[in-house]
N, C-alpha and C positions, 0 to 999 in steps of 0.2 A: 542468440544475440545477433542482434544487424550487424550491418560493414559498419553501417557511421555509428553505433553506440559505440563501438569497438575501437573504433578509430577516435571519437572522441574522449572515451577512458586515456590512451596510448598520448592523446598531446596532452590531457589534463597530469597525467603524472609525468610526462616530459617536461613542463611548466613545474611543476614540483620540484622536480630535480635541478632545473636552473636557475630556480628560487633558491634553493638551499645552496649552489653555487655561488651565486653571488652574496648570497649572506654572509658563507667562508669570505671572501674579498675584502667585503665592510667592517668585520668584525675587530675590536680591536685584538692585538696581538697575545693570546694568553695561554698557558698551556688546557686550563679549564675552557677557554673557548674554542681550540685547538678540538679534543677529546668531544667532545660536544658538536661541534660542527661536523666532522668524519664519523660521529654515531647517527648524525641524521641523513649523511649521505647513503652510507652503506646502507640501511634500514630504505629508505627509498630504491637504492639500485636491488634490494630483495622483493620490493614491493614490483618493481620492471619484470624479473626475473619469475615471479609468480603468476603476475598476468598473463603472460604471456605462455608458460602452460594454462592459462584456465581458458584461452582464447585456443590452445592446440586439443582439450580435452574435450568442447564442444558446448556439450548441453546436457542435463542429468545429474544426477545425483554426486558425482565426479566432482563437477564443473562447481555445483553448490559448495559442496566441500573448499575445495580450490579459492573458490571467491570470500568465503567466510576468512580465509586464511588471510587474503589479500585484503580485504578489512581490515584481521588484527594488525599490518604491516601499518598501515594508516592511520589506526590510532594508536600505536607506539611512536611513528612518527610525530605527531601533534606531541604525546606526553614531553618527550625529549624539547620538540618545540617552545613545550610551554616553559620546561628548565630554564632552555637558554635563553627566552624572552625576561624571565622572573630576573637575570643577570645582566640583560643587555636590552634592556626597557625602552634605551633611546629608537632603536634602528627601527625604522619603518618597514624592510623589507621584513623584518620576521613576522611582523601581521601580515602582512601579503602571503606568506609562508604558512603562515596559522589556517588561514583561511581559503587557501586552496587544498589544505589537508582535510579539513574539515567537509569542504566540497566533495574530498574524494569518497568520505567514508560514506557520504549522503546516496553518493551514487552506487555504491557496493550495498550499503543496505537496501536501496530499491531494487536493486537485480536480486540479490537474495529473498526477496521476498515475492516475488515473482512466480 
């Protein structure tokens, strides 16, 4: 995988993860939106945490593996997204949210298929 693919996965899920921050922020106060917000965070800081072996593992059979994973990470994150959207319908950021996840999985399935 290039520098800039690499680097461009790395701010696309950094944008993730700040999406879903300031979602926490917007959110109205609730213990359901509470539990829901911190399952989308952690679920993304595993999504960080995966890439980032799959960018130490290389290229290979490994690497494939690794990224498929990092896939599943992406779209658990959208599912949970979609929950909290189905409850919290008004806020614009969580489409913004939806849709940088969905970007990410676009780009994990073209490298896997590579």
């Amino acid at each position: 995988m290039s520098i800039e693919l690499s680097l461009y996965i790395e701010k696309r899920i950094l944008n993730l993860l700040l999406f879903a921050l300031e979602l926490k922020r917007q959110l109205p106060e609730s213990s359901d939106n509470f539990i829901l917000s911190n399952q989308i965070v952690r679920i993304i800081r595993r999504l960080e945490s995966i890439y980032e072996m799959a960018r130490q593992v290389g290229e290979g059979e490994e690497f494939v593996s690794v990224m498929v994973e990092a896939q599943k990470e992406a779209r658990e994150t959208k599912y949970w997204i979609r929950v909290l959207k189905e409850s919290n319908a008004q806020l614009r950021i969580i489409s913004e949210l939806e849709d940088e996840s969905e970007e990410l999985i676009k780009i994990f399935s073209r490298i896997i298929s590579m």
